[in-house]
C-alpha positions in Angstrom: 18.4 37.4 35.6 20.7 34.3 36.9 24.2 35.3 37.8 25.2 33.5 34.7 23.4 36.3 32.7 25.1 39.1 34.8 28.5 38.0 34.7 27.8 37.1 30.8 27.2 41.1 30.1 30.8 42.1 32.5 32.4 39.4 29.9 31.0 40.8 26.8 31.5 44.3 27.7 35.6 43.1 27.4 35.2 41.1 24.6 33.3 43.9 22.7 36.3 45.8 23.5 38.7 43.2 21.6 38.7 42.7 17.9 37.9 39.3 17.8 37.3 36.6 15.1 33.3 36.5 15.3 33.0 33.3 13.7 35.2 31.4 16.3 35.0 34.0 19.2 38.1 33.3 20.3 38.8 34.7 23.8 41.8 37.1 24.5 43.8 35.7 27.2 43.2 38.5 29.2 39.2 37.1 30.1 39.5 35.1 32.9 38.8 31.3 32.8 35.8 32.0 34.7 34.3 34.7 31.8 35.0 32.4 28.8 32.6 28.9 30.6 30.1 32.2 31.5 30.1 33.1 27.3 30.0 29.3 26.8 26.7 29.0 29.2 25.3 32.6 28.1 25.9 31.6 24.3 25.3 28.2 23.8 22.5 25.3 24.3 23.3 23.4 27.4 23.0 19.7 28.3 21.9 20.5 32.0 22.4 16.4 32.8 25.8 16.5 31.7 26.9 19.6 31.8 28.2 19.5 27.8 27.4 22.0 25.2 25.5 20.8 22.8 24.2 21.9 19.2 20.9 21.1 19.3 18.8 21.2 15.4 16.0 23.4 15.0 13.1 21.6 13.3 14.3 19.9 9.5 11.5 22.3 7.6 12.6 25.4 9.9 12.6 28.3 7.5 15.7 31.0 8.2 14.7 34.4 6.4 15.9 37.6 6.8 13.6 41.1 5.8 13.1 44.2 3.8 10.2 46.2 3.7 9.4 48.1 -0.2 9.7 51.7 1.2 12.7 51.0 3.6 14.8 49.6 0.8 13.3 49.9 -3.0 13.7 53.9 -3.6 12.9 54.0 -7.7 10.4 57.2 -6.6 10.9 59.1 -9.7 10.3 57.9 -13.2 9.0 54.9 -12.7 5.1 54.8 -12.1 5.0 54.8 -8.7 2.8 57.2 -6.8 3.2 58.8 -3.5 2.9 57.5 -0.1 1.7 59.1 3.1 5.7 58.2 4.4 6.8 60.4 1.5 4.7 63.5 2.3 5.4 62.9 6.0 9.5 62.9 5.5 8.9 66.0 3.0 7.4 67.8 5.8 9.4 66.5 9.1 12.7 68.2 8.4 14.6 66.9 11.3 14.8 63.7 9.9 16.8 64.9 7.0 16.6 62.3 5.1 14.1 60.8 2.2 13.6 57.7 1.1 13.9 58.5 -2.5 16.7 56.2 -3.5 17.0 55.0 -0.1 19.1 51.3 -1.0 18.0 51.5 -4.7 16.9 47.8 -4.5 14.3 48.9 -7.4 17.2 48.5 -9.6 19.6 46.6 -7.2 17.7 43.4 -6.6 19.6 41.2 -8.0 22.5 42.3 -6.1 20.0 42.1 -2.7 19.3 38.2 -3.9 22.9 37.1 -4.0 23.3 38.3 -1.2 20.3 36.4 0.1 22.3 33.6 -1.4 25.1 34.4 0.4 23.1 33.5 3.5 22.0 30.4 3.0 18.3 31.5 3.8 15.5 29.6 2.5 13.6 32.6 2.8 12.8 35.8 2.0 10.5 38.4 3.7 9.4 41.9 1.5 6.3 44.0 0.9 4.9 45.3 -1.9 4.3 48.8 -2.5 1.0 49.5 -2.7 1.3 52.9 -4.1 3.7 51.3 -6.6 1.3 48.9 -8.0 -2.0 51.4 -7.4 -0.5 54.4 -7.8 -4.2 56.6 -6.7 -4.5 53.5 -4.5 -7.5 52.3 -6.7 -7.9 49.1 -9.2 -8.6 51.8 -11.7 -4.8 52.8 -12.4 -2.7 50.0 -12.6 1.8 50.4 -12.9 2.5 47.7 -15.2 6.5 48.2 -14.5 5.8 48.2 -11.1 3.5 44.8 -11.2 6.5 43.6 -13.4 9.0 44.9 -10.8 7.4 42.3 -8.3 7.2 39.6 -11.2 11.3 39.9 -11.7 12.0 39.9 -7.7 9.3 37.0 -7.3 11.0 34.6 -10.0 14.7 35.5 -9.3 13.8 34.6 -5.5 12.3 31.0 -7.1 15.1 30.3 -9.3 17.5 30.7 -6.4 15.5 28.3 -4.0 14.4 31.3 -1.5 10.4 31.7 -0.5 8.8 34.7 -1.1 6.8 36.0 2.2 5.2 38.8 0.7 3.6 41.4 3.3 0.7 43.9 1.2 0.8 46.1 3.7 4.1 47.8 5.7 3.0 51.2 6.2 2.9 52.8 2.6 -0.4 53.9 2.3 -0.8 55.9 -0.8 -1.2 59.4 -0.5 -4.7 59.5 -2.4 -6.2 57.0 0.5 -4.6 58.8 3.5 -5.8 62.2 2.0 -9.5 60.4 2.4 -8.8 59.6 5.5 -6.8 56.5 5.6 -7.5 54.1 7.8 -10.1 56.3 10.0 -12.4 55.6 6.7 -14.1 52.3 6.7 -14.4 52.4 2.9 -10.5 51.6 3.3 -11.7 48.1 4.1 -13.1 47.6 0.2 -9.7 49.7 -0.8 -7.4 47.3 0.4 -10.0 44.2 0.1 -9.2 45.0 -4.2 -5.3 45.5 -3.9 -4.7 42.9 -2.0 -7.6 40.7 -4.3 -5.4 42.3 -7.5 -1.8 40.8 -6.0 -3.6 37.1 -4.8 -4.3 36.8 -8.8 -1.4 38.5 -10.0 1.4 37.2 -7.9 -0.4 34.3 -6.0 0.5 31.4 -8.2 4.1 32.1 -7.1 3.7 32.9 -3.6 3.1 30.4 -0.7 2.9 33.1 2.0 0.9 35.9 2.7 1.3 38.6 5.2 -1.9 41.1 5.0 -0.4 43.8 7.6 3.0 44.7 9.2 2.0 45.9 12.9 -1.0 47.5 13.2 0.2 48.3 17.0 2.9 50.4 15.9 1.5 51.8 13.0 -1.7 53.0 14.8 0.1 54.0 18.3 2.5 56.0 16.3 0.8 56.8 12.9 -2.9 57.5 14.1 -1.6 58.8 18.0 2.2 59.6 18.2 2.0 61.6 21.6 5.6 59.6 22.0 6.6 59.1 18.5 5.0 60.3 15.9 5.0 58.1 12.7 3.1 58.9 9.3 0.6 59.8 9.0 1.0 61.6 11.7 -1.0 64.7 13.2 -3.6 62.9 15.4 -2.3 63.6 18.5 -5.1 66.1 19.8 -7.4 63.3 19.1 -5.3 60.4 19.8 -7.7 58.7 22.2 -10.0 57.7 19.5 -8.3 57.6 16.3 -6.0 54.9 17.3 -8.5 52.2 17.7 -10.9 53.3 15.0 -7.7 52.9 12.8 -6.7 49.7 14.4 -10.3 48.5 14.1 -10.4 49.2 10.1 -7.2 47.3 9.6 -8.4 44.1 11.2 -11.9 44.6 9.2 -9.5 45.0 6.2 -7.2 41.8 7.6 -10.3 39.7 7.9 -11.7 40.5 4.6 -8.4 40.3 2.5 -8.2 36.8 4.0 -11.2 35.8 3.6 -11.1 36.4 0.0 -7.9 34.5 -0.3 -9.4 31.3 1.4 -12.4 31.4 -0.5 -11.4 32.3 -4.0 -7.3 31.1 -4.3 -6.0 29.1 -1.6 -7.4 25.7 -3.0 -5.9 26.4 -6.4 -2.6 28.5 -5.4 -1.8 26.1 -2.1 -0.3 29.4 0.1 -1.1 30.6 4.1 -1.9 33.9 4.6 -1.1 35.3 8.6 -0.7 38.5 9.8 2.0 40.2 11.5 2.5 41.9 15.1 4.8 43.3 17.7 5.0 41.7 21.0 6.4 43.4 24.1 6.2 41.1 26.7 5.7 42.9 30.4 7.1 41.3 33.2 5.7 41.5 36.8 8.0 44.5 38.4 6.5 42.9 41.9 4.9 39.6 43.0 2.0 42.4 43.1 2.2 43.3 39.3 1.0 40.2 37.9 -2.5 41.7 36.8 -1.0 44.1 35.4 1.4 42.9 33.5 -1.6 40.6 31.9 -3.8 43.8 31.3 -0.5 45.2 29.4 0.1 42.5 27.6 -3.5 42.5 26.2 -3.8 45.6 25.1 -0.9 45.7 23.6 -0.5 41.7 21.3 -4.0 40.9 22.3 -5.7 44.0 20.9 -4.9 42.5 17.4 -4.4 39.1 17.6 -7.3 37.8 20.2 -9.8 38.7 17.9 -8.3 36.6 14.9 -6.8 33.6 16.8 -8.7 33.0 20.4 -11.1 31.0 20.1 -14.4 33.0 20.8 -13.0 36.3 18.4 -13.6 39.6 19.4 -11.2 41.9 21.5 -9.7 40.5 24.9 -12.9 40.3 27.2 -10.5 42.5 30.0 -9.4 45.1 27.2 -13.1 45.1 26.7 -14.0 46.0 30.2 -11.2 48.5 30.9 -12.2 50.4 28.2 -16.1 50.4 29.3 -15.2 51.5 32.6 -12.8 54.3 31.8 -15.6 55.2 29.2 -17.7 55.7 32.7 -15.4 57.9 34.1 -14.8 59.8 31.8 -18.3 60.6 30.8 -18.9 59.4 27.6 -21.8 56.9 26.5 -19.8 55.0 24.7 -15.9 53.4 24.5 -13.4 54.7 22.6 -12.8 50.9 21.9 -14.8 50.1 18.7 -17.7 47.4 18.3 -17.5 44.4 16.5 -20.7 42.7 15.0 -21.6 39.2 15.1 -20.9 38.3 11.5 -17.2 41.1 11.4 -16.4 38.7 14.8 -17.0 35.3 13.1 -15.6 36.8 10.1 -12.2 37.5 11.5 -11.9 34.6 13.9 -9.8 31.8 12.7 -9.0 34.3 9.5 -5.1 33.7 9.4 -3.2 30.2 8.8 -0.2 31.3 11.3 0.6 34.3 13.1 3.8 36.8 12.5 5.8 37.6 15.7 8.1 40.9 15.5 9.9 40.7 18.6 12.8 43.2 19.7 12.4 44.1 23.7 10.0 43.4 26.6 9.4 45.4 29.6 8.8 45.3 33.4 5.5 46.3 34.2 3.7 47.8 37.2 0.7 50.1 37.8 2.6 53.2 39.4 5.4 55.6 38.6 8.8 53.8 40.1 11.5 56.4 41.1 14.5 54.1 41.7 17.8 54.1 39.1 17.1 50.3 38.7 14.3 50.4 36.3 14.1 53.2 33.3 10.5 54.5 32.0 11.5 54.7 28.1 7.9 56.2 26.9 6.1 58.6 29.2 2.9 58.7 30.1 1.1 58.1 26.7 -2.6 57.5 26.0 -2.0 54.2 25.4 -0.4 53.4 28.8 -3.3 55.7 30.4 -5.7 53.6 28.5 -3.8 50.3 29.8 -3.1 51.4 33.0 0.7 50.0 33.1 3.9 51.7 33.7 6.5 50.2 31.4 10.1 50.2 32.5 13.3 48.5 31.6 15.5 46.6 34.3 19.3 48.1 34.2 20.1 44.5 34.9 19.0 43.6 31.5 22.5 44.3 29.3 22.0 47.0 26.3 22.2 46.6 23.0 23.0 48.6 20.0 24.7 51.3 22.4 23.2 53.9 25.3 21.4 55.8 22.4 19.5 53.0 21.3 17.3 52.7 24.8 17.2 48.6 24.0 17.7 46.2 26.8 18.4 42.7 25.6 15.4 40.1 27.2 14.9 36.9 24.9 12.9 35.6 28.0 10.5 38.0 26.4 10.0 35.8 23.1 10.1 32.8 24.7 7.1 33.7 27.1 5.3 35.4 24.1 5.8 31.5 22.2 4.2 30.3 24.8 1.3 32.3 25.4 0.5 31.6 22.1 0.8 28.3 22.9 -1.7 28.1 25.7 -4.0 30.7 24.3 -3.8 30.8 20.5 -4.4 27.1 20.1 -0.5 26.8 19.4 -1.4 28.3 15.9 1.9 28.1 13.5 4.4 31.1 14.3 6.8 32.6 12.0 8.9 35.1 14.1 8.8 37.6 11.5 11.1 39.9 12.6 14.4 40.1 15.4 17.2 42.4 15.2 19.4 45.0 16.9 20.9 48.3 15.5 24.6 48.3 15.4 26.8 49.1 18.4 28.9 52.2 18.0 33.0 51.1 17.4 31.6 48.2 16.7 31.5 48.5 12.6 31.7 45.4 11.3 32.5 43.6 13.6 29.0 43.5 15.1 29.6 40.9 18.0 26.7 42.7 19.8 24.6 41.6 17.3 25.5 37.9 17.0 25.3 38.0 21.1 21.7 39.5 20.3 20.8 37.1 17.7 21.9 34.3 19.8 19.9 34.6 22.7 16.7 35.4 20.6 17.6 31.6 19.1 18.2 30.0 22.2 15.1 31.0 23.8 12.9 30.1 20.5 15.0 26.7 20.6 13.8 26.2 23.8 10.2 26.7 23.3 10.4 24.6 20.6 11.9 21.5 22.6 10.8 22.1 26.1 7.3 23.2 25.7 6.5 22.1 22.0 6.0 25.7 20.8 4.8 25.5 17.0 7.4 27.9 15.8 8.0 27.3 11.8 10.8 29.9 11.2 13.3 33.0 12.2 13.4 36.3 10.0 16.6 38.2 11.0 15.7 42.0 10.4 17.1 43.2 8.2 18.8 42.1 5.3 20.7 45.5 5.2 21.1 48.4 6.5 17.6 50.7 5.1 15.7 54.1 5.8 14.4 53.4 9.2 11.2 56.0 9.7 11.9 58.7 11.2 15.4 57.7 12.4 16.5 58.3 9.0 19.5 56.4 7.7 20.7 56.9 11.3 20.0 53.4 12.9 21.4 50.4 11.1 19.8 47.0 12.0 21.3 45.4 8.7 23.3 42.1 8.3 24.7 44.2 5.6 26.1 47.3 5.6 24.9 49.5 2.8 27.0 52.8 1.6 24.7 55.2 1.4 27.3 57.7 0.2 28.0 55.8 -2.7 25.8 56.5 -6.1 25.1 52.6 -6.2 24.9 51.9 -2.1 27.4 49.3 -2.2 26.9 46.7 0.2 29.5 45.2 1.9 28.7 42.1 4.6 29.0 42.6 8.2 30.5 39.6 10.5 27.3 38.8 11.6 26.6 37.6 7.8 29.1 35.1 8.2 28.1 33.8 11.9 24.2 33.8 10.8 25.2 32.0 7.9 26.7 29.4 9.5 23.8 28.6 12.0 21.5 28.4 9.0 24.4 26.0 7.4 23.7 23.6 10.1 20.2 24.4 11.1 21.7 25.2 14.7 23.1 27.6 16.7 27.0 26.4 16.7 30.5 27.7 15.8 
């Protein structure tokens, strides 16, 4: 980190102690001359020739969204059609998260309040999943919801008549319980389950919507759904066999990716005109030592590349090192096999090239090396989980890298992260279209809102995407700020708040009521630039 960055975090930490106007962030005279250039430099695009701030545009057709996801937000659980999830069985039986998602924002009946908001913004677009057990409520074609198909049909056209694009994920986690009772994604048959919903919303929905998302994070939902030796996600209670049932389940949902898509291309893309991608998390690991650089590459592989090599490389399949890893710890181990599942010829050719752009959810990166590190400078945040066994990588945060969202929320602030990540795709990915699909920060406590934190977090993630646009030519078509509002996040409950909008969920209609960063977000979309 330069000492531009350091001194930036000493600054902020007094001007996060000031109630300052967010919109202008007007220094109180008490920061030093010295502090306020260091915010200029740390928050703004720099002429380095001239030394003048500058205001540079993001590309004219750059799409500004913010996001929602249908179990997060919509609630609308009990007279309504919908059947149950594997989230809602999990929350029934997890008591310490004290919490359920049963009304949750009540955007089943609050939507139109959720698009004016949206309107509010400025954004062009909009980024939601449908419910799957809300249109399927056994999670077969057999059943069909008609109020919750026409639930989607009112959110779809009010988005339209407002000028904001649908991006419309099928899949974000809320399997329905009649699928994950059959085994879920540990079955293959889930590839022809999911092959018919997501067949049943391309005809259904498809003439309205110009972009597809098949899956939200298959990382995170196998690692912590089909594993969870760290944190355990629905459906939870695989973690005496977590060393298999995390790729089998991974390995299902890119059969299920690649056959959803292909279906798309081949029977409604040259009528309907839309992209279908895919979404993943990237944590980007940064050499801890000159000596870390292999490493940091293996990490970085099985983590992004584990989904997205086999769909956007150019020879398919899973990395060729993740590949070998996994053979060789196979060896020792003893088994005949790896855990890492096979692909065949026709399943490789039938996922490669299967998505028109790739979705990047990117929060934090990490240092990487390939041994435990006992020094107060660098944090281990997971423990030693299969996955990192498997990967053979040590993940750590630098306490050089300024928190975010307060102590509790274990987040270091790194946009370097992202802007590497752009450009690995770049070099590797064939600088495929990227939508970063998700960005945010939970608020900082005594913050309220006045969430400067955020804006500060916000800023730096659009600074470094900036900059891989113009330095390095990055093809990055658009910024989702997550989320739209405050929403039931897993198993934290109601308890972290990543929302632009702060939602009441005391209230018996969950009024929401706009943050700062609403206005400052606003007026970057405004001017398609990161100004004041």
């Amino acid at each position: 980190m330069s000492r531009h960055g350091y001194r930036s975090r000493v600054c902020i930490g007094k001007l996060l102690e000031m109630s300052t106007s967010v919109r202008t962030l007007r220094l109180h005279e008490s920061i030093t001359a010295k502090c306020a250039m260091v915010l200029i430099i740390s928050f703004s695009s720099v002429d380095l020739a001239s030394g003048n701030v500058t205001a540079a545009e993001f590309p004219k057709d750059f799409l500004w969204s913010t996001a929602t996801s249908a179990f997060q937000v919509e609630g609308g659980t009990v007279g309504t059609g919908r059947g149950k999830s594997i989230w809602d069985r999990y929350v029934e039986q997890n008591p310490l998260i004290n919490d359920t998602a049963e009304v949750a924002c009540d955007s089943y009946h609050k939507f139109g309040e959720d698009v004016k908001n949206l309107n509010k913004l400025k954004v062009k677009g909009y980024r939601f999943s449908i419910s799957w057990p809300r249109i399927f409520p056994n999670g077969f074609v057999d059943e069909i919801n008609e109020e919750g198909v026409r639930y989607y049909h009112k959110l779809i056209d009010l988005l339209l008549q407002n000028d904001i694009t649908p991006m419309v994920t099928l899949y974000h986690w809320d399997l329905p319980l009649t699928l994950g009772d059959k085994g879920g994604w540990l079955n293959k048959e889930i590839v022809t389950w999911y092959s018919d919903y997501a067949r049943f919303c391309f005809q259904e929905f498809g003439s309205k919507v110009k972009y597809w998302i098949t899956v939200n994070e298959p990382y995170i939902h196998c690692v912590h759904g089909y594993c969870g030796d760290v944190l355990q996600f629905a459906p939870g209670g695989f973690k005496p066999h977590c060393e298999w049932t995390m790729y089998l389940a991974a390995h299902n949902i890119l059969l299920a990716h690649g056959k959803a898509a292909n279906i798309y291309k081949n029977d409604f893309q040259a009528t309907q005109k839309g992209k279908i991608g895919i979404t993943e998390i990237a944590m980007w690991f940064t050499p801890m030592t000159e000596g870390d650089e292999e490493v940091a590459r293996r990490a970085f592989e099985h983590q992004f590349g584990w989904v997205t090599h086999p769909i956007f490389s150019q020879e398919g399949d899973y990395p060729p090192e993740m590949k070998t890893r996994m053979e060789g710890l196979a060896k020792q181990e003893g088994r005949q096999s790896s855990r890492l599942p096979k692909f065949t010829k026709k399943e490789i050719e039938d996922l490669r090239g299967s998505a028109d752009f790739l979705g990047i959810n990117y929060y934090f990166g990490f240092l990487a090396t390939s041994t435990e590190v006992n020094d107060p400078n660098y944090v281990n945040m997971t423990g030693k989980s299969q996955w990192e066994m498997d990967a053979g990588v040590f993940p750590y945060y630098s306490s050089k890298w300024p928190e975010v969202g307060g102590k509790d929320s274990q987040v270091r602030h790194y946009p370097d992260g992202l802007y590497n990540v752009l450009n690995y795709v770049r070099k590797n990915y064939n600088n495929t279209p990227v939508y970063i699909t998700e960005n945010g920060v939970v608020d900082t406590p005594g913050e309220d809102y006045n969430d400067v934190t955020r804006i500060f977090y916000i800023r730096g993630h659009l600074q470094a995407t900036q900059k891989a646009i113009t330095k390095d030519g990055c093809n990055v078509k658009g910024y989702t700020y997550w989320s739209l509002m405050d929403n039931f996040e897993w198993s934290s409950g109601y308890n972290s708040k990543f929302g632009l909008y702060k939602v009441d969920f005391a209230s018996s209609n969950k009024i929401r009521i706009p943050k700062n960063s609403v206005k400052w977000y606003r007026h970057v979309i405004e001017n398609n630039a990161i100004v004041d």
